[in-house]
N, CA and C atoms as a LAMMPS dump frame, in Angstrom:
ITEM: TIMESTEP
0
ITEM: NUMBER OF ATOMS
627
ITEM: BOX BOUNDS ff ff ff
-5.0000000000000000e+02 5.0000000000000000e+02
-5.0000000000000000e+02 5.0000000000000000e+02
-5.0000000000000000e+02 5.0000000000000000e+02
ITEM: ATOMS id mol type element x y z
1 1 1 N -319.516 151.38 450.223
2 1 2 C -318.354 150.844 450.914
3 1 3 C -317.896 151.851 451.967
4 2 1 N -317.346 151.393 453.031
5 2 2 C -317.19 152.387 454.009
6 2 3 C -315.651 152.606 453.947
7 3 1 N -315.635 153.848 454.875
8 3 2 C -314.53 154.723 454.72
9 3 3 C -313.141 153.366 455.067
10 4 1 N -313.345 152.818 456.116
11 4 2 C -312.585 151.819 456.889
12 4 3 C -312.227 150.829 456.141
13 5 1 N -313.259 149.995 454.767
14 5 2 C -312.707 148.991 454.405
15 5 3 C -312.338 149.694 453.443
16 6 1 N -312.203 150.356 452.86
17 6 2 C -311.693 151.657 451.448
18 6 3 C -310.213 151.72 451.796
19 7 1 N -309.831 152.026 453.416
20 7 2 C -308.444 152.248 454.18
21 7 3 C -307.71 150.901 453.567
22 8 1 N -308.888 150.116 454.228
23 8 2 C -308.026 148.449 453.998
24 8 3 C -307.605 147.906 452.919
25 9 1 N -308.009 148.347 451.652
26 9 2 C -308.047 148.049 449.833
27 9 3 C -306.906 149.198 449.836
28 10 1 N -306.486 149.981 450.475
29 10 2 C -305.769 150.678 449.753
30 10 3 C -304.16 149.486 449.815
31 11 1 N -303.069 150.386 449.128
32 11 2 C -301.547 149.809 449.136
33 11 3 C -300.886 150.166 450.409
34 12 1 N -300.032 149.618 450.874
35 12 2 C -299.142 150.226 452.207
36 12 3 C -298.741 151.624 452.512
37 13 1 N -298.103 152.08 451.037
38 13 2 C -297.615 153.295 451.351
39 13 3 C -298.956 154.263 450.646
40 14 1 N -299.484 154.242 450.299
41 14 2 C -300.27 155.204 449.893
42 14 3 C -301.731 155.352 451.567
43 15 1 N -301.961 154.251 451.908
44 15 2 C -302.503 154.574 453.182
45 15 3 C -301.608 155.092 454.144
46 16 1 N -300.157 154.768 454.623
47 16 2 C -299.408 155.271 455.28
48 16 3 C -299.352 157.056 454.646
49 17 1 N -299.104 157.083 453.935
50 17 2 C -298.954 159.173 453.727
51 17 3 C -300.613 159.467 454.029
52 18 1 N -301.906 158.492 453.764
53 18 2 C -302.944 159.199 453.803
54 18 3 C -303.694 159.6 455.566
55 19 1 N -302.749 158.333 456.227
56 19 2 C -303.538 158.146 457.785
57 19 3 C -302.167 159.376 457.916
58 20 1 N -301.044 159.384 457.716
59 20 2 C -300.185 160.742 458.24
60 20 3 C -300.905 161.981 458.965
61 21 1 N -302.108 162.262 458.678
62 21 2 C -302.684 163.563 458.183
63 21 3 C -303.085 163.508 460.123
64 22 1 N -303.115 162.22 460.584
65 22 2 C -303.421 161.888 461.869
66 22 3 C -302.591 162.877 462.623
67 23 1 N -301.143 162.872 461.86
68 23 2 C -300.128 163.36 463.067
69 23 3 C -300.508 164.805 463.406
70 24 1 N -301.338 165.35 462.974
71 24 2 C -301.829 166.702 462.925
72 24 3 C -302.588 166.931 464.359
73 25 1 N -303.053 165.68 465.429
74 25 2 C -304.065 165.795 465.858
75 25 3 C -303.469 166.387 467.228
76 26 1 N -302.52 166.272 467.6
77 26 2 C -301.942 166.589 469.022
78 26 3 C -301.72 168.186 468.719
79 27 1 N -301.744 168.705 467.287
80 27 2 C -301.509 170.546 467.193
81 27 3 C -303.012 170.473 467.338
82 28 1 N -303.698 169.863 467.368
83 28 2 C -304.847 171.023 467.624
84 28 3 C -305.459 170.866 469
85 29 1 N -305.162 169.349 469.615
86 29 2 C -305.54 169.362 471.107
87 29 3 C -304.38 170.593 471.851
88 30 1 N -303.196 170.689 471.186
89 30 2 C -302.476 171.862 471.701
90 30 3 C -302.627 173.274 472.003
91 31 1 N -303.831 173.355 470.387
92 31 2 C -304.506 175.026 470.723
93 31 3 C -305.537 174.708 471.18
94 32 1 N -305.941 174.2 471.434
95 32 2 C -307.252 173.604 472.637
96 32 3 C -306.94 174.037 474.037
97 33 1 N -305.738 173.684 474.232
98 33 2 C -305.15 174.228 475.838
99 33 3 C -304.984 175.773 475.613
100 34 1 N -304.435 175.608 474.19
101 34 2 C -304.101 177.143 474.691
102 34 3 C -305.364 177.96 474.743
103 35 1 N -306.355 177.912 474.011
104 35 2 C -307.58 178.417 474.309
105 35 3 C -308.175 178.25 475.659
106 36 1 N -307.864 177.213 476.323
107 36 2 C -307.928 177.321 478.035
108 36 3 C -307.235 178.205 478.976
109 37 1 N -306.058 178.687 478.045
110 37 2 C -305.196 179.898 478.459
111 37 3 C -305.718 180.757 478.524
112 38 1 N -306.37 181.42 477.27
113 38 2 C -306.571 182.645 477.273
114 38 3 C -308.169 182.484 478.375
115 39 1 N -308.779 181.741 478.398
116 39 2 C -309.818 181.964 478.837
117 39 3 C -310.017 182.353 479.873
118 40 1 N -308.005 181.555 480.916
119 40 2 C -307.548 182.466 482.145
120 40 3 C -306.959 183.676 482.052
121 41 1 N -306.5 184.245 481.119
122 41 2 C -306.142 185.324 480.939
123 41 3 C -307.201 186.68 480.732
124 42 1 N -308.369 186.143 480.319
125 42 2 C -309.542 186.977 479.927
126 42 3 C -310.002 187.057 481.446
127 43 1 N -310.165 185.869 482.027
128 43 2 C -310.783 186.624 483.647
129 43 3 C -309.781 186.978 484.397
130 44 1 N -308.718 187.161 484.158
131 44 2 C -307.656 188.11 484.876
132 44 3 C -307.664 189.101 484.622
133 45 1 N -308.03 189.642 483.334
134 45 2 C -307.919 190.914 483.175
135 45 3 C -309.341 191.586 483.7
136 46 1 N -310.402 190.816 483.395
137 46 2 C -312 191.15 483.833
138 46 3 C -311.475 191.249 485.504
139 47 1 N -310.649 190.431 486.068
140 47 2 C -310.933 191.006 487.783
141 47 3 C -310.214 192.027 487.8
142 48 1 N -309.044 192.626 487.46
143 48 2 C -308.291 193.732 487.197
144 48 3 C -309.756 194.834 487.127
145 49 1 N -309.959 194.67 485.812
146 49 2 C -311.454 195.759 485.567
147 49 3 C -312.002 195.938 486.679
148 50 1 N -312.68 194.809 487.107
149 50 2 C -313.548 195.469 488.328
150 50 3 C -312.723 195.717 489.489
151 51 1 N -312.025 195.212 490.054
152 51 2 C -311.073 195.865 490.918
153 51 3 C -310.986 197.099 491.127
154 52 1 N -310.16 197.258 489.846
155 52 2 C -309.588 198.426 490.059
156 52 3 C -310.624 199.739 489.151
157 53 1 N -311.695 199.625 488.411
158 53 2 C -313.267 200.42 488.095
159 53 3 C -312.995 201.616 488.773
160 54 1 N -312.686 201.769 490.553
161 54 2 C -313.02 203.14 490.527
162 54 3 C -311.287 203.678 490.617
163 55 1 N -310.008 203.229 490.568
164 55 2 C -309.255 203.971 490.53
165 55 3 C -308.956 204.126 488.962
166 56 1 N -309.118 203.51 488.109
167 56 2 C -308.424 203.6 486.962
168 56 3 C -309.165 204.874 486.125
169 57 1 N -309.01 205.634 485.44
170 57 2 C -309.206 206.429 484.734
171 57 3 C -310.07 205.987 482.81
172 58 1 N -310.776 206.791 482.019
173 58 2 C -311.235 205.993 481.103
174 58 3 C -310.21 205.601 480.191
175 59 1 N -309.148 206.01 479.887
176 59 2 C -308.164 205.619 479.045
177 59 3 C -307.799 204.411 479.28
178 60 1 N -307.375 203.906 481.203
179 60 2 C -307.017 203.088 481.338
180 60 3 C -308.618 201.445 481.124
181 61 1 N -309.53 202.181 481.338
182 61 2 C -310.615 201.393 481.249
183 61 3 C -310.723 200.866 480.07
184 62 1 N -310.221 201.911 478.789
185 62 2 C -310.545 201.332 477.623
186 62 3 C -309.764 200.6 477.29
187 63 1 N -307.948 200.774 477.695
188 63 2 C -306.84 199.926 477.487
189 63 3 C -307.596 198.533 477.752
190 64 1 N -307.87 198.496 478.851
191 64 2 C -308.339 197.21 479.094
192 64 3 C -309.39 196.445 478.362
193 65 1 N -310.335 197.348 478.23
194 65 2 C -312.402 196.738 477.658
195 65 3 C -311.457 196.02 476.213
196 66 1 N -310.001 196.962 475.669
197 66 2 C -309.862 196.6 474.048
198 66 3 C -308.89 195.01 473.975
199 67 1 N -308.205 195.076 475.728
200 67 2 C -307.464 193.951 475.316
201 67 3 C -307.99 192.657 475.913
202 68 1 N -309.548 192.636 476.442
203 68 2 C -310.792 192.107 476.74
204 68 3 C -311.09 191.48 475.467
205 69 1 N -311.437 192.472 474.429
206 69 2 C -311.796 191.962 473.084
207 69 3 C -310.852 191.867 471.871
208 70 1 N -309.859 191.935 472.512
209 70 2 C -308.602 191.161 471.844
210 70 3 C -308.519 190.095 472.04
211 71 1 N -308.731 189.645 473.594
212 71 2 C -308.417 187.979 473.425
213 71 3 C -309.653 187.892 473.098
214 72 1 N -310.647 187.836 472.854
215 72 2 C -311.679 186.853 472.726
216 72 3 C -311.637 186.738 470.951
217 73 1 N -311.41 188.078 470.285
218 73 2 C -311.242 187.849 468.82
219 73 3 C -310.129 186.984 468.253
220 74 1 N -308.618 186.547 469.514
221 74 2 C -307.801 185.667 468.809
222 74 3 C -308.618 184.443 469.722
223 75 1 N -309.658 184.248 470.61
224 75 2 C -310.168 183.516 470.83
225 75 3 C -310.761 182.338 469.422
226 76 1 N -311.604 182.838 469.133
227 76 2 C -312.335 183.122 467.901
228 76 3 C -311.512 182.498 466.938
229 77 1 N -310.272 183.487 466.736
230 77 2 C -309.201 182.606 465.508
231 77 3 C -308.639 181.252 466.069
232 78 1 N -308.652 180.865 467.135
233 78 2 C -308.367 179.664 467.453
234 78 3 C -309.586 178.456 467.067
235 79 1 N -310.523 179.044 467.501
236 79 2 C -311.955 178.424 467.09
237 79 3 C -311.86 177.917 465.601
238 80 1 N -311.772 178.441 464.339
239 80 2 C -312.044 178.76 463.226
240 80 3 C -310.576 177.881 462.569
241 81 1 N -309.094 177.903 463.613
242 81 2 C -308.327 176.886 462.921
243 81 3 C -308.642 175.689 463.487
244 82 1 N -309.18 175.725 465.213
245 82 2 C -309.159 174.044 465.508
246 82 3 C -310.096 173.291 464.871
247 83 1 N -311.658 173.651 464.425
248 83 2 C -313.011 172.978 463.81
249 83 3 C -312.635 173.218 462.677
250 84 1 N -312.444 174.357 461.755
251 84 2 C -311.928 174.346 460.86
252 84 3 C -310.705 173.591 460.106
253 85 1 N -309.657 173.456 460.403
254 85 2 C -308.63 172.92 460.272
255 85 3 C -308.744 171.291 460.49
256 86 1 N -309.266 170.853 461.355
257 86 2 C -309.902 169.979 461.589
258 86 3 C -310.383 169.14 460.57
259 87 1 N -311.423 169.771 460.584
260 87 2 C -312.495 168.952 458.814
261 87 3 C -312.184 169.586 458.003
262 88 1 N -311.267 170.466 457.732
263 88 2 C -310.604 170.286 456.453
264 88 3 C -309.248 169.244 456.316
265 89 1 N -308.469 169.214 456.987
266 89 2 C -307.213 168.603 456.599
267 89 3 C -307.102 167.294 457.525
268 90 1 N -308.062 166.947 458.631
269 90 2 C -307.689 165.684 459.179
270 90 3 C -309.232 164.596 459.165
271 91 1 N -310.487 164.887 459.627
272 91 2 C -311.416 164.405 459.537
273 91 3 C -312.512 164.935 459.892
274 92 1 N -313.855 164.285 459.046
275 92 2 C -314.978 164.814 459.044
276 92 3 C -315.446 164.986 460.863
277 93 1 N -316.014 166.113 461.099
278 93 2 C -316.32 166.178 462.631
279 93 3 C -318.252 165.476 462.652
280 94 1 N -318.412 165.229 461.352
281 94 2 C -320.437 164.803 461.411
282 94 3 C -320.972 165.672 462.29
283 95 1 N -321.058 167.325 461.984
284 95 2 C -322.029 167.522 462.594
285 95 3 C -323.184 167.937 461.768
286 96 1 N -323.439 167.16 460.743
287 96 2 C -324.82 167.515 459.888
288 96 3 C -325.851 167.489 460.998
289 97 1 N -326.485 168.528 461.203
290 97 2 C -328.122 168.268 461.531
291 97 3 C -328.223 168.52 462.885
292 98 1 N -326.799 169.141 463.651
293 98 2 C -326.33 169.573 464.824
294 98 3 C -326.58 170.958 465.025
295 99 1 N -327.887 170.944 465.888
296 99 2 C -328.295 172.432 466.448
297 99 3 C -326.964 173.55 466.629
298 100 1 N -325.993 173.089 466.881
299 100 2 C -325.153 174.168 467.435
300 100 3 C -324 174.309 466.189
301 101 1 N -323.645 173.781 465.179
302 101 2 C -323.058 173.84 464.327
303 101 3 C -322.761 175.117 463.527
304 102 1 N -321.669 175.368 463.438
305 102 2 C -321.416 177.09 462.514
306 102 3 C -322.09 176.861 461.428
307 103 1 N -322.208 178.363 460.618
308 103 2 C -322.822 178.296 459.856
309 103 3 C -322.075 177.82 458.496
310 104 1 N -320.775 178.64 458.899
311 104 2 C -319.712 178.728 458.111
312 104 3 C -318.739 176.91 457.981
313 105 1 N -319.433 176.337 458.839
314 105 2 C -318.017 175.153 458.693
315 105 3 C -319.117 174.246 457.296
316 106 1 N -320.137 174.232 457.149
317 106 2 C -320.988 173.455 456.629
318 106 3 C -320.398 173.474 454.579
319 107 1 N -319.843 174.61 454.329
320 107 2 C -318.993 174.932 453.212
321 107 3 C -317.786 175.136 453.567
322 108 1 N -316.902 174.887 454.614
323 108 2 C -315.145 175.516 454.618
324 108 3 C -314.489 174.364 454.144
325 109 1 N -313.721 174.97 453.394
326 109 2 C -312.739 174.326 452.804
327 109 3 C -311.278 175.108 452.493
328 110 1 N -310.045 174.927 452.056
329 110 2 C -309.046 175.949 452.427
330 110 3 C -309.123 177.07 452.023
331 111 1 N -309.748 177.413 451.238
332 111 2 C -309.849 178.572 450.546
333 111 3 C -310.665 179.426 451.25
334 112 1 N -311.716 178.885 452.13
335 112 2 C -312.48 179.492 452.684
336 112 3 C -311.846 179.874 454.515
337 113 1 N -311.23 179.207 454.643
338 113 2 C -310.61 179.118 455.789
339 113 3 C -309.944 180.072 455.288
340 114 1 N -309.043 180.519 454.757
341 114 2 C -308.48 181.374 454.75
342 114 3 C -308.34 182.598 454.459
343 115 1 N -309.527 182.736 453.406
344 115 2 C -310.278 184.047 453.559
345 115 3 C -310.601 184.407 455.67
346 116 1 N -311.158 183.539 456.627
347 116 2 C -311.745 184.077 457.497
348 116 3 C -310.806 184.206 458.323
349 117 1 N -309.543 183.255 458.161
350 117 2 C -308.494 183.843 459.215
351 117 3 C -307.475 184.716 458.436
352 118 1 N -307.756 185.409 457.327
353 118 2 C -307.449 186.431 456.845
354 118 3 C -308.15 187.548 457.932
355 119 1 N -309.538 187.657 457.363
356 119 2 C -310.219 188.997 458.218
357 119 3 C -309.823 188.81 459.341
358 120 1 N -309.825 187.341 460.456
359 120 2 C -309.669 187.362 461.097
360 120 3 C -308.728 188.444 462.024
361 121 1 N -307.558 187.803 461.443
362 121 2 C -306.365 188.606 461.631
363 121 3 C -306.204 189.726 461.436
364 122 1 N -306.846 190.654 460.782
365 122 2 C -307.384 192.35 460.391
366 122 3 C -308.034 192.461 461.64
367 123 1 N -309.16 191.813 462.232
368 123 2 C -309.47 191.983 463.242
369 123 3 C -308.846 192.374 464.355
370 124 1 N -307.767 191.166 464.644
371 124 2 C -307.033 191.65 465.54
372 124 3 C -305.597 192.474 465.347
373 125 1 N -305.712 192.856 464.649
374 125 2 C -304.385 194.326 464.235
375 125 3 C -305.169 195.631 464.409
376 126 1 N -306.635 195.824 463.655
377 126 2 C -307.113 196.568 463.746
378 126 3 C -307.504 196.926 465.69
379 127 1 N -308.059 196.282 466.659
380 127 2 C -307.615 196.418 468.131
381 127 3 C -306.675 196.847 468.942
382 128 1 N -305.272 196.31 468.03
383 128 2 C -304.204 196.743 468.5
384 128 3 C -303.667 198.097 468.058
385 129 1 N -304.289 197.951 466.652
386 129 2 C -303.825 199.865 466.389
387 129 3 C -304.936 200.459 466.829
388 130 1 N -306.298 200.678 467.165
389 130 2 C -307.009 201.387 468.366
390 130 3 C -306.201 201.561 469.624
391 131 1 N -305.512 200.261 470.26
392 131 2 C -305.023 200.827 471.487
393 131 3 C -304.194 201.638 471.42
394 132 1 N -303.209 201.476 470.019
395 132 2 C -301.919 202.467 469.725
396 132 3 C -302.416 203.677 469.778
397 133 1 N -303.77 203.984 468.869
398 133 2 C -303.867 205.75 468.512
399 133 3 C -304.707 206.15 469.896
400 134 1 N -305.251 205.299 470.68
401 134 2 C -305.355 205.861 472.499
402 134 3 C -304.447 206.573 473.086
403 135 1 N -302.85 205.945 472.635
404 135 2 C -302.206 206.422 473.269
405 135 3 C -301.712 207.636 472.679
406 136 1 N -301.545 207.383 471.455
407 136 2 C -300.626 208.162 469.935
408 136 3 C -300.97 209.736 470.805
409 137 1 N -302.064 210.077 470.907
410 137 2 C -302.049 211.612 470.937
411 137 3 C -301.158 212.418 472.111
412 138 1 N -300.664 211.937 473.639
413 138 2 C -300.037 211.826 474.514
414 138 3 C -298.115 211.368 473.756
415 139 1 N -297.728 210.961 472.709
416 139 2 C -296.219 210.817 472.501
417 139 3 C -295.849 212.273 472.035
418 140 1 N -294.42 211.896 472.595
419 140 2 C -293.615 213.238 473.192
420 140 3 C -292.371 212.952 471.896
421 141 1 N -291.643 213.767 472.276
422 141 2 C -290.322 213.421 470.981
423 141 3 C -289.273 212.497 471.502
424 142 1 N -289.476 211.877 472.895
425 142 2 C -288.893 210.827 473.21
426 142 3 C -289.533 209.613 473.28
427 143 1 N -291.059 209.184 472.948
428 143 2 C -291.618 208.384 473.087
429 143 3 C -292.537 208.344 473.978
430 144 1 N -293.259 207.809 474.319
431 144 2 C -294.009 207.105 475.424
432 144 3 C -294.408 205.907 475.753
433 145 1 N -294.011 205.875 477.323
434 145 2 C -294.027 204.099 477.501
435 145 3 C -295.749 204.008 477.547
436 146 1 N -295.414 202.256 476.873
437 146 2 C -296.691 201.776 476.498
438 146 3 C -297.245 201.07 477.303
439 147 1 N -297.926 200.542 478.136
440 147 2 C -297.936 199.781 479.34
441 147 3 C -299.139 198.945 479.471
442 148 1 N -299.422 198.102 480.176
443 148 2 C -300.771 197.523 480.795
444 148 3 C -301.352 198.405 481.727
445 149 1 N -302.233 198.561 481.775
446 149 2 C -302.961 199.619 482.778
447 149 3 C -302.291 199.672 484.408
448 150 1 N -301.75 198.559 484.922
449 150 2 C -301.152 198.317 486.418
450 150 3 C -299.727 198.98 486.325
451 151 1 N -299.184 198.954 484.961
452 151 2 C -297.764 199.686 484.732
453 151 3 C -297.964 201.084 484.569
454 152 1 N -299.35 200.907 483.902
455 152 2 C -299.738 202.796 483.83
456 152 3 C -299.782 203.376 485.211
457 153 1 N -300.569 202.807 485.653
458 153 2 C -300.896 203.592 487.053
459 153 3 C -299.642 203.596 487.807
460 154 1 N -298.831 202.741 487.808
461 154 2 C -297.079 203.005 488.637
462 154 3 C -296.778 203.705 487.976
463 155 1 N -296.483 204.27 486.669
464 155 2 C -295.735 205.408 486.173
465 155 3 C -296.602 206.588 486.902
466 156 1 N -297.945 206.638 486.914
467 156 2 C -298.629 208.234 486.721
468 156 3 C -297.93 208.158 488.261
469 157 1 N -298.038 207.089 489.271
470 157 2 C -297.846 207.573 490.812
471 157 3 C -296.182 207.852 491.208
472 158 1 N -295.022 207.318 490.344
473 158 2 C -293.869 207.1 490.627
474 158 3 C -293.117 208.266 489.221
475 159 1 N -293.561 208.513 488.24
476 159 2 C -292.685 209.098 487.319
477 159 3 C -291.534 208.31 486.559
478 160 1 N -291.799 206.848 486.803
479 160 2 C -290.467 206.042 486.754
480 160 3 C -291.484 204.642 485.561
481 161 1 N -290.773 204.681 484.322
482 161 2 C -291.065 203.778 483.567
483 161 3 C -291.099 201.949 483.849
484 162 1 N -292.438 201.193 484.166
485 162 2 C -291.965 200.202 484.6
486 162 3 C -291.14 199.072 483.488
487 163 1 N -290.29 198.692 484.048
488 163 2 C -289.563 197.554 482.971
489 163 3 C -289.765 196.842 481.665
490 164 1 N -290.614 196.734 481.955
491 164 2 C -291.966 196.067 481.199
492 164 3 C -292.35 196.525 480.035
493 165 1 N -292.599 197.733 479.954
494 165 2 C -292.616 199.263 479.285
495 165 3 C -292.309 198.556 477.824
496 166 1 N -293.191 199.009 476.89
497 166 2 C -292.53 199.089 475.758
498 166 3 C -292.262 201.051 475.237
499 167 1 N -291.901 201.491 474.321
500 167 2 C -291.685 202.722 474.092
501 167 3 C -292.385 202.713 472.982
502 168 1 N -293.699 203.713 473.091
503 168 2 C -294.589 204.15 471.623
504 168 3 C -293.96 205.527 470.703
505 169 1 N -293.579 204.733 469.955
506 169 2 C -292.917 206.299 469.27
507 169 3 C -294.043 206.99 467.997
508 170 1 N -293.855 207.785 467.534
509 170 2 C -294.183 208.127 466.175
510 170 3 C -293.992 207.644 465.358
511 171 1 N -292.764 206.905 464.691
512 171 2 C -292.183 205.957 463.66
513 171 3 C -292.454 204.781 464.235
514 172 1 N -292.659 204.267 465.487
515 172 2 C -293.547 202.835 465.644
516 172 3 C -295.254 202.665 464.996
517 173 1 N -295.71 203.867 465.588
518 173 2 C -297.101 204.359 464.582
519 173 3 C -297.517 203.571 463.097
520 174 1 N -296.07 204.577 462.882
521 174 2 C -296.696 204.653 461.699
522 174 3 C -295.831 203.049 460.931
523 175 1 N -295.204 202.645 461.375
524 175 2 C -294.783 201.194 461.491
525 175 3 C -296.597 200.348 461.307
526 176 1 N -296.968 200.662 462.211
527 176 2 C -297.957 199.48 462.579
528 176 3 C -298.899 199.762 461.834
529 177 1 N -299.239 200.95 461.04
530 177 2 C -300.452 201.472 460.686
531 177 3 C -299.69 200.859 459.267
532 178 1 N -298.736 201.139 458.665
533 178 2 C -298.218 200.538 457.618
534 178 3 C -298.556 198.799 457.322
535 179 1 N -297.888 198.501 458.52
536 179 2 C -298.097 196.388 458.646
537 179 3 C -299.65 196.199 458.581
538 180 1 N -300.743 197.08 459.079
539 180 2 C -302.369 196.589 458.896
540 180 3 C -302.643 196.984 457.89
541 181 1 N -302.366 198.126 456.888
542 181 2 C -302.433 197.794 455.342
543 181 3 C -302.366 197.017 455.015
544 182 1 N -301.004 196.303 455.211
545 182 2 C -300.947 195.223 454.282
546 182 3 C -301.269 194.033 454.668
547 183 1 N -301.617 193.95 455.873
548 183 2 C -302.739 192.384 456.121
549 183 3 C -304.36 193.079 455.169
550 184 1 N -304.742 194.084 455.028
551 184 2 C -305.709 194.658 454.72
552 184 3 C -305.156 193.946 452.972
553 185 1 N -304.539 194.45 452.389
554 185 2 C -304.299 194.08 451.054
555 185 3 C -304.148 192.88 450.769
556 186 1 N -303.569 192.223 451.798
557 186 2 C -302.879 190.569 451.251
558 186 3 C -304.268 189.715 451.79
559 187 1 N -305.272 190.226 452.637
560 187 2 C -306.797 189.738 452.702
561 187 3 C -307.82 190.043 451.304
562 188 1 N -307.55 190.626 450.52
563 188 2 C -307.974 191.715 449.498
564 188 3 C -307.433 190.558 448.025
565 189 1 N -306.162 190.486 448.203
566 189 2 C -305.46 189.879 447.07
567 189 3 C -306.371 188.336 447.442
568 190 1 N -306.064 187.249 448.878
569 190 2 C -306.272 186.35 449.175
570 190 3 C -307.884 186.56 448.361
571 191 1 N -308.658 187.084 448.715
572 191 2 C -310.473 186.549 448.398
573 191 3 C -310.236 187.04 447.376
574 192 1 N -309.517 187.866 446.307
575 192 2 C -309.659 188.104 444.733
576 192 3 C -308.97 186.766 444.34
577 193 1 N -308.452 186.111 444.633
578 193 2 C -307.803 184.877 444.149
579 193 3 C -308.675 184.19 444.26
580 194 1 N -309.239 183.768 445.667
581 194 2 C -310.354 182.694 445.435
582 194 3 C -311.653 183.056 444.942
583 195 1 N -311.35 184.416 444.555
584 195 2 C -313.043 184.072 443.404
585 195 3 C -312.905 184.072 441.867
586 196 1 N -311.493 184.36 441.789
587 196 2 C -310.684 184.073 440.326
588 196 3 C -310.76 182.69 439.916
589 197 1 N -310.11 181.913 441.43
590 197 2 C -310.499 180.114 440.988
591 197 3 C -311.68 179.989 440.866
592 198 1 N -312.209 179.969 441.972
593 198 2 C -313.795 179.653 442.237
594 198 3 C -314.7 179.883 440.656
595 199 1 N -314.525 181.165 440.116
596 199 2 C -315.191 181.136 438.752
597 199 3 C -314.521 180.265 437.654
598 200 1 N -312.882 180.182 437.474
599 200 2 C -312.417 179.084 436.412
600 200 3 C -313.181 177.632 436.962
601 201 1 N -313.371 177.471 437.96
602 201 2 C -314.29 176.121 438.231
603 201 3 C -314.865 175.758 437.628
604 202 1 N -316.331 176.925 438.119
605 202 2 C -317.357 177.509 437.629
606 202 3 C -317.619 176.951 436.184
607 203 1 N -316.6 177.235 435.577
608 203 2 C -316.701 177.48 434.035
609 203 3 C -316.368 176.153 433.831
610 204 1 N -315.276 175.333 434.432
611 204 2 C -315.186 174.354 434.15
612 204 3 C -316.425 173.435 434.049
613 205 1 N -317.158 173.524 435.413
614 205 2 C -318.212 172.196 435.857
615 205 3 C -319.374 172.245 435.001
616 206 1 N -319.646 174.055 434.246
617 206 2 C -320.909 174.366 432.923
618 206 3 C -320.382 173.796 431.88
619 207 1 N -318.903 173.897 431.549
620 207 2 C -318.567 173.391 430.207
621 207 3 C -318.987 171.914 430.178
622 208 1 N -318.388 170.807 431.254
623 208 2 C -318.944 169.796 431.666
624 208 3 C -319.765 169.03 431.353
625 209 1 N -320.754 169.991 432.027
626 209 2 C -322.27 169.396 431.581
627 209 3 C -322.967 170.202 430.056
């Protein structure tokens, strides 16, 4: 029996809460755009790079190469909730037998999803505290402004903090190095949980049979 006349046998309200799951579909054509965002934001910063290659210095080169592969890693996490999220909570996408298909969507389910936008998200903290300890060794006992490389280079030529500026302190440091622990732990706790279920399953589906 197919999925469609299965819809039609069901009762009013029990198909009404089950087609609901529809209303989900405009959040993910939403991060769809926004993934068209970043994709302008990634070659803005790539023409910046080459642009500016021979004035910028390597610090400022690396500021950049890291927030290059920053967006593409929350790239990535967008990827992993829209296909993901997708065929898990709204509908099957059929791509059995589809050359280009992840490897990973062929088993995701929430548990698994969320193990990867767990790491995910380690991923991108861990980038952002690289760019922090770039700077970390250069803070003074008043701070140091934190900048995009175009704000850097106006401070080194002007002496004058641009607006923009955030202030890197020592106790921001160690702020941030604190908060990626604990995405580090609560990723740690998350996959010890799902292999805690995953084995009561386990045990269930042997007892079973």
């Amino acid at each position: 029996m197919s999925s469609n006349s299965t819809q039609r046998g069901m009762p009013p309200l029990p198909l009404l809460i089950f087609s609901s799951r529809w209303l989900q579909l405009p959040l993910y054509l939403g991060l769809i755009v926004a993934q068209g965002v970043y994709v302008v934001l990634f070659v803005k910063e790539l023409w910046h790079l080459i642009v500016g290659a021979v004035n910028f210095g390597e610090q400022e080169i690396m500021l950049i190469v890291l927030g290059l592969i920053d967006v593409v890693m929350i790239s990535n996490l967008l990827v992993m909730v829209i296909v993901g999220g997708y065929e898990t909570f709204v509908s099957r996408l059929r791509l059995e037998d589809h050359p280009d298909q992840p490897e990973w969507l062929s088993h995701v389910n929430a548990s698994v999803l969320k193990v990867k936008l767990a790491m995910a998200i380690i991923g991108i903290s861990s980038i952002h505290l690289l760019k922090t300890f770039i700077a970390a060794g250069a803070i003074g006992a008043g701070g140091l402004p934190f900048c995009t490389p175009e704000e850097f280079m106006l401070i080194k030529d002007t002496s004058v903090a641009a607006p923009r500026c955030t202030t890197l302190t020592p106790t921001g440091v160690m702020w941030q190095t604190i908060i990626h622990c604990v995405f580090i732990l609560s990723a740690i706790g998350i996959a010890y949980t799902d292999k805690i279920m995953n084995g009561v399953a386990a045990r269930r589906t042997a007892e079973a049979h």
